[in-house]
C-alpha positions as a printed NumPy array, in Angstrom:
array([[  0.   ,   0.   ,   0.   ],
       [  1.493,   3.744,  -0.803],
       [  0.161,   6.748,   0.955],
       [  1.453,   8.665,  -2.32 ],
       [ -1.327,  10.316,  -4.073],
       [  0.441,  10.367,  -7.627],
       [  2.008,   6.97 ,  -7.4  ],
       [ -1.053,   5.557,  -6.319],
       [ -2.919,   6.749,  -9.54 ],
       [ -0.051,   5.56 , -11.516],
       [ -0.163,   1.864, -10.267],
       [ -4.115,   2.176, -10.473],
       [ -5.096,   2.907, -13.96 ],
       [ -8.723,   1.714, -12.97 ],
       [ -9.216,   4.476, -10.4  ],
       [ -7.188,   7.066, -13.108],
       [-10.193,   6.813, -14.918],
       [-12.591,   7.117, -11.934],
       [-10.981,  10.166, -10.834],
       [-11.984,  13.636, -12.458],
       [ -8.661,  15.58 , -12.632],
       [ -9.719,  18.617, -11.922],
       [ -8.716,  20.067, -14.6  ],
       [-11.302,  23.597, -13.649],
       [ -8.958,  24.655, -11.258],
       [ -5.255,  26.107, -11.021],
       [ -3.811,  22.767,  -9.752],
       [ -5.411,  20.941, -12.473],
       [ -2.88 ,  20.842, -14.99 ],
       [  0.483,  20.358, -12.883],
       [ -2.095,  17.565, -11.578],
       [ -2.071,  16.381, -15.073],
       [  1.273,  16.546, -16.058],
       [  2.182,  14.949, -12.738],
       [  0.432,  11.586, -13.037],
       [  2.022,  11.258, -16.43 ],
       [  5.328,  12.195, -14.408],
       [  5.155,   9.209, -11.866],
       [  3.647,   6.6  , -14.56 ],
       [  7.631,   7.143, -16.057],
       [  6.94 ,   9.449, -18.672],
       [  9.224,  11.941, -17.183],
       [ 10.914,  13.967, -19.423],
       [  7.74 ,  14.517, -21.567],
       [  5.975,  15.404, -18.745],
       [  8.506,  17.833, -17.825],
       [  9.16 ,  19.148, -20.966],
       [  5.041,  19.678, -21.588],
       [  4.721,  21.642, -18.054],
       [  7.482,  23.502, -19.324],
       [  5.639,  24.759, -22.56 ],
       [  2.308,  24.779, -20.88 ],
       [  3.218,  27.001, -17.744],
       [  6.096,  29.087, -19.243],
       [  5.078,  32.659, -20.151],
       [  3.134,  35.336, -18.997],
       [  0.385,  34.822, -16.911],
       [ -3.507,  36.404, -16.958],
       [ -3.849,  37.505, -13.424],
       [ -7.593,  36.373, -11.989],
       [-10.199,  39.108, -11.406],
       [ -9.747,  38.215,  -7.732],
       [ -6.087,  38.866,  -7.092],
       [ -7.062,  42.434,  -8.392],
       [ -9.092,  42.285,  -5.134],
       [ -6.691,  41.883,  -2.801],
       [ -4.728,  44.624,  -3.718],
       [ -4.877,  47.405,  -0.815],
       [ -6.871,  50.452,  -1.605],
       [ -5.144,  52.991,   1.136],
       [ -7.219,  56.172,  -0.304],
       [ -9.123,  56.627,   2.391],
       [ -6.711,  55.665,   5.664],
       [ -8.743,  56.563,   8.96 ],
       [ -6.293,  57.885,  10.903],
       [ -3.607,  60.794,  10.017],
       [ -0.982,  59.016,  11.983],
       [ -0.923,  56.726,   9.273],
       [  1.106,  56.457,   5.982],
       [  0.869,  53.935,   3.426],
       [  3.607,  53.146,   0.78 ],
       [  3.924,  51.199,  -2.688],
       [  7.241,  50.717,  -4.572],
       [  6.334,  49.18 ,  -8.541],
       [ 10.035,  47.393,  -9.471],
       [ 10.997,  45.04 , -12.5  ],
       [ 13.039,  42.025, -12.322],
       [ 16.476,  42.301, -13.53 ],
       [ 17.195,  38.836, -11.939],
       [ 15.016,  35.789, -11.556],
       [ 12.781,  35.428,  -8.375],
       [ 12.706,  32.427,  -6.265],
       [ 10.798,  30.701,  -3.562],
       [ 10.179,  27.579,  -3.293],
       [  6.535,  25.641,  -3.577],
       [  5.306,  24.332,  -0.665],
       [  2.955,  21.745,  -2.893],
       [  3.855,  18.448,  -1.616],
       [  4.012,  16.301,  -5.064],
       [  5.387,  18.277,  -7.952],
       [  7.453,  16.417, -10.985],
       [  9.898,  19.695, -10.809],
       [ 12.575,  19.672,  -7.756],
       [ 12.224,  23.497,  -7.613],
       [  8.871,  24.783,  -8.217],
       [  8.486,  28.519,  -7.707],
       [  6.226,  29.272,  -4.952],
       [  2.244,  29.551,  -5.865],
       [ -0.805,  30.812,  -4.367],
       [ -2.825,  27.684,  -3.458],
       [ -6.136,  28.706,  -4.967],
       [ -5.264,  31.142,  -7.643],
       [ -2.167,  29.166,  -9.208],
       [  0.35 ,  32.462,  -9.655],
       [  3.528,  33.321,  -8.268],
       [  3.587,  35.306,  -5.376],
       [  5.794,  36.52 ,  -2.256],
       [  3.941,  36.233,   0.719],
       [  4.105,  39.199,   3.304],
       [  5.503,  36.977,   5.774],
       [  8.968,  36.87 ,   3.464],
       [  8.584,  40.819,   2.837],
       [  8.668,  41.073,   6.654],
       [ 11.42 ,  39.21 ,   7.403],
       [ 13.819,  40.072,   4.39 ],
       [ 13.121,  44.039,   4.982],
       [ 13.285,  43.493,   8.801],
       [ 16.73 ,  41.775,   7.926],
       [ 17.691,  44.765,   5.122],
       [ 16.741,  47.132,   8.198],
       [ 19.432,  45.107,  10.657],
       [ 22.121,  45.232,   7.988],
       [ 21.575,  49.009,   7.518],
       [ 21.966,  49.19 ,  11.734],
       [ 25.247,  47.183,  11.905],
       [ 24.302,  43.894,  11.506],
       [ 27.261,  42.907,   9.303],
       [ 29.659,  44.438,  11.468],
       [ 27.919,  42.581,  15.142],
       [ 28.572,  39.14 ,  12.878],
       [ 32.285,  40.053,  11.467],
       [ 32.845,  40.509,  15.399],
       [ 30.982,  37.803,  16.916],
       [ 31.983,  35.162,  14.374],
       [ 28.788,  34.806,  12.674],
       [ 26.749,  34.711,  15.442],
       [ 23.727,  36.891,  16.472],
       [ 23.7  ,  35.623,  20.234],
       [ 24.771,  39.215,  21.399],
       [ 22.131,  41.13 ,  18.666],
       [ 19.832,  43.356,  20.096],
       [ 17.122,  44.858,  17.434],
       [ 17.561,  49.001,  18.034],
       [ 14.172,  50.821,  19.112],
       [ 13.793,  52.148,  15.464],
       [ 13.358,  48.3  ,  14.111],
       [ 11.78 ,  46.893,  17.045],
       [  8.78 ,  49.762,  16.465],
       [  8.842,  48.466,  12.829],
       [  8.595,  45.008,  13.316],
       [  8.079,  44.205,  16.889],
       [ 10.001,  41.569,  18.64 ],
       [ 10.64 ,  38.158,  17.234],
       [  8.039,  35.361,  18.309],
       [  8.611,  33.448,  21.252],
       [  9.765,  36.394,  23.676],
       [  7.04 ,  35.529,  26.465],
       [  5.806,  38.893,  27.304],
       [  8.113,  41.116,  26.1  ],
       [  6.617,  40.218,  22.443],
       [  4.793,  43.41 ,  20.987],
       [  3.324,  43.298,  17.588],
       [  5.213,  45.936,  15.073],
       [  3.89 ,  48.914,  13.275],
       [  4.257,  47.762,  10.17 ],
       [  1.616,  45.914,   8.187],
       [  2.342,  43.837,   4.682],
       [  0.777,  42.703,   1.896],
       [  1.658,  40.171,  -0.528],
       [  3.112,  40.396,  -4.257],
       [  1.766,  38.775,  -7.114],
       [  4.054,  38.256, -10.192],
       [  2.4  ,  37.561, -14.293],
       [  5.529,  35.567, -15.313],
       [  6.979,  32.159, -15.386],
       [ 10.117,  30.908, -17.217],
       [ 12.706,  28.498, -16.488],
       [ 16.582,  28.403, -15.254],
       [ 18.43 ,  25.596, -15.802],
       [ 21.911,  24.895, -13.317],
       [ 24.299,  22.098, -14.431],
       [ 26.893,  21.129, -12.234],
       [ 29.764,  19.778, -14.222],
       [ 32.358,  17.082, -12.697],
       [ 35.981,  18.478, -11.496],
       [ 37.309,  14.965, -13.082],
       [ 35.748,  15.232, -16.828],
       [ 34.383,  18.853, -16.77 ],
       [ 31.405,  17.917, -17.986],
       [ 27.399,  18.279, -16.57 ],
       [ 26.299,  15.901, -14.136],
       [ 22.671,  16.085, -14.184],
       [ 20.732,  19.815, -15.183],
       [ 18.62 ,  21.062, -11.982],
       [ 15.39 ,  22.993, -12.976],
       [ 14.236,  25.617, -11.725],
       [ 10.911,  27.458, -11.987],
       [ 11.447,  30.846, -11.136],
       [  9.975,  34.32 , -12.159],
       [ 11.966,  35.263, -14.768],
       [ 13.734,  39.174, -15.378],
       [ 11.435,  41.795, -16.911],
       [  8.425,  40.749, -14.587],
       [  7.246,  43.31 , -12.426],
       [  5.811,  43.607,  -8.991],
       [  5.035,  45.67 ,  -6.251],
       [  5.707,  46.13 ,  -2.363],
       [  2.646,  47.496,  -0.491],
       [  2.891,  48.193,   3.568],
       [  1.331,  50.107,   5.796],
       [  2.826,  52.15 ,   8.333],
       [  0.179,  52.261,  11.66 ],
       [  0.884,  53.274,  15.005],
       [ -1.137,  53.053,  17.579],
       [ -1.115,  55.189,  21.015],
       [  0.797,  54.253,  23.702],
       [  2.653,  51.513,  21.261],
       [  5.846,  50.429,  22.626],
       [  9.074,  51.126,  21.656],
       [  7.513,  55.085,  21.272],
       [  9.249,  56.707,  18.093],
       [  9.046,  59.447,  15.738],
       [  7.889,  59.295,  12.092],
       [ 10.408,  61.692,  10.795],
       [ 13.162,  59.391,  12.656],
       [ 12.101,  55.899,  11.478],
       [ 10.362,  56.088,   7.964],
       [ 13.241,  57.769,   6.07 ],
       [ 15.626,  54.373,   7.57 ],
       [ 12.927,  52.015,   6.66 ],
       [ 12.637,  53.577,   3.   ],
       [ 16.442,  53.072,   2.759],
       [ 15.965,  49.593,   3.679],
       [ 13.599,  49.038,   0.828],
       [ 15.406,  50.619,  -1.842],
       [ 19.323,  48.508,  -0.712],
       [ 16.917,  45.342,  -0.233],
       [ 14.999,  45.115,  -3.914],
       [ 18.436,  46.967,  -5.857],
       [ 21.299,  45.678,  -3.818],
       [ 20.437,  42.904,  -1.601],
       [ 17.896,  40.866,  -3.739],
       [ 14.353,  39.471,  -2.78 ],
       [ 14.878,  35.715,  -4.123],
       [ 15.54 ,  32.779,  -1.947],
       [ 18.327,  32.123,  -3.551],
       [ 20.138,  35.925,  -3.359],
       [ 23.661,  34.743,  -2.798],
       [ 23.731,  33.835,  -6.145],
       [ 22.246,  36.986,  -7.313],
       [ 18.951,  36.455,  -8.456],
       [ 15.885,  38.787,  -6.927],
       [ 17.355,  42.366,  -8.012],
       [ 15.488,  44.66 ,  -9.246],
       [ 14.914,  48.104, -10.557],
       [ 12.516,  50.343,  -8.463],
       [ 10.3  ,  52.092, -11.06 ],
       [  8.152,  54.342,  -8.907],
       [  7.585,  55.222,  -5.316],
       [  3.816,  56.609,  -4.014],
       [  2.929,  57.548,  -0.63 ],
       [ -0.694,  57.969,   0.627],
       [ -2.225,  59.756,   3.533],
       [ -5.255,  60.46 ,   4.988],
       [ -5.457,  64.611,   5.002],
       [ -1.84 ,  64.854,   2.422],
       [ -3.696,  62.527,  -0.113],
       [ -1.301,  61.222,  -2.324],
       [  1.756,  61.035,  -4.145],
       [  3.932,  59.391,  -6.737],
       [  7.561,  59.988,  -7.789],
       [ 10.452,  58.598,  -9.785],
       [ 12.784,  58.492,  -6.321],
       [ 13.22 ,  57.871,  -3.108],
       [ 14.42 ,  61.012,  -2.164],
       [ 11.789,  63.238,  -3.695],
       [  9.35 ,  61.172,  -2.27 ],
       [ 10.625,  61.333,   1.916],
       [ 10.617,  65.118,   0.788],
       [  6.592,  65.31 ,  -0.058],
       [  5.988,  62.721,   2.978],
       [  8.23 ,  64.809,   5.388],
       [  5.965,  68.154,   4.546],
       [  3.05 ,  65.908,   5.592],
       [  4.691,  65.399,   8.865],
       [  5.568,  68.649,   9.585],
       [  2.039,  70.327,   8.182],
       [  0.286,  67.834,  10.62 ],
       [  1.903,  67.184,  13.121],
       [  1.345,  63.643,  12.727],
       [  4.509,  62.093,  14.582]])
């Protein structure tokens, strides 16, 4: 007996017919393609995911949904903030779908069937962009490695809050983020060759989101009174809008960043508020200007 979904249906060709793939929804075709996978048809079944998913990619009416709408915030202590950036590297995360005939699927949205980076990761790769831009690198080159000694500074802790599992020091950040959705797939291939002949071993796919795709980072910025660690506006946003910009241009989004992939070039910056409205520019810079005549018109620090 195997507990193996696809390998059952391959040693069963009685209950393959029985079965409606369900071909309706997203996970209908890698479905598909898989069964034919684990029945030993494996490099036609890769090869026709490879055609079949490559590309660009329709976004669903829905995803359109989830997109933030921060026109109308309801409190002027708040400031929201969207950065549009393009690719110049491929994007990776890995799937967390349990039976895939790929080793590296990019990561999908369960129901919808699209790449996307979930806010969890833009939390903890800007919270980590935000450490390196306090002296994180140095605290390691000193500590060999180790972050036993780190202590997040007020400015990040206000951000982000504390890590989980601090008992009751643990207070929730005053950041909030959204996930990105990406209309791309394509394909990198990695072939590790042999020290002895210099030749490939065996090619490792990857499904990534390729360069030239674009995407966008949406967070919100909310403090609430009496919030602890207390800090200014004026002394915290212009750090964490540094952060963003070394993260996507510098640093790279993708799982796999040490080897360079998950740059990007920031198109456009905007900036909404409840009584300054709203505001787009080409730069960071001109942007922390417009949002730093907000604070000082309204006193909202």
């Amino acid at each position: 007996m195997t507990w193996d979904y696809f390998p059952f249906l391959a040693e069963d060709t009685n209950q393959q017919e029985i079965l409606a793939r369900p071909e309706g929804l997203a996970g209908g075709f890698v479905d598909e393609v898989s069964v034919r996978f684990f029945q030993g048809e494996k490099e036609s079944a890769r090869r026709r995911y490879m055609r079949g998913a490559g590309g660009d990619i329709t976004l669903p009416d829905l995803v359109s949904q989830t997109v933030p709408d921060f026109s109308s915030l309801p409190s002027s202590r708040w400031l929201a903030f969207q950065v549009d950036f393009e690719l110049l590297t491929p994007w990776y995360s890995r799937d967390d779908r349990l039976f895939h005939l790929l080793d590296n699927p990019v990561r999908k949205d369960r129901v919808f069937g699209v790449p996307f980076m979930a806010a969890s990761s833009w939390k903890g790769m800007l919270r980590w962009a935000c450490r390196m831009q306090a002296g994180l690198r140095e605290h390691l080159e000193r500590h060999n490695g180790k972050l036993d000694s780190w202590r997040d500074p007020d400015w990040i802790l206000h951000l982000f809050g504390n890590v989980k599992g601090e008992g009751e020091e643990f207070s929730q950040g005053a950041l909030v983020f959204y996930p990105t959705w990406f209309n791309k797939i394509g394909f990198e291939v990695i072939n590790p060759h042999s020290r002895e002949r210099r030749a490939g071993t065996q090619p490792i796919y990857y499904e990534v989101v390729p360069p030239g795709a674009k995407g966008r980072l949406s967070l919100l910025y909310a403090p609430w009174p009496g919030m602890k660690p207390k800090a200014k506006a004026e002394e915290v946003l212009p750090k964490l809008l540094a952060a963003i910009e070394a993260l996507l241009t510098t640093y790279g989004i993708s799982a796999k960043r040490t080897a360079g992939w998950g740059t990007a070039e920031i198109t456009k910056w905007r900036a909404f508020h409840k009584i300054g409205g709203y505001v787009e520019k080409d730069d960071c810079a001109a942007l922390w200007r417009e949002v730093q005549n907000w604070l000082s018109r309204r006193g909202t620090s």
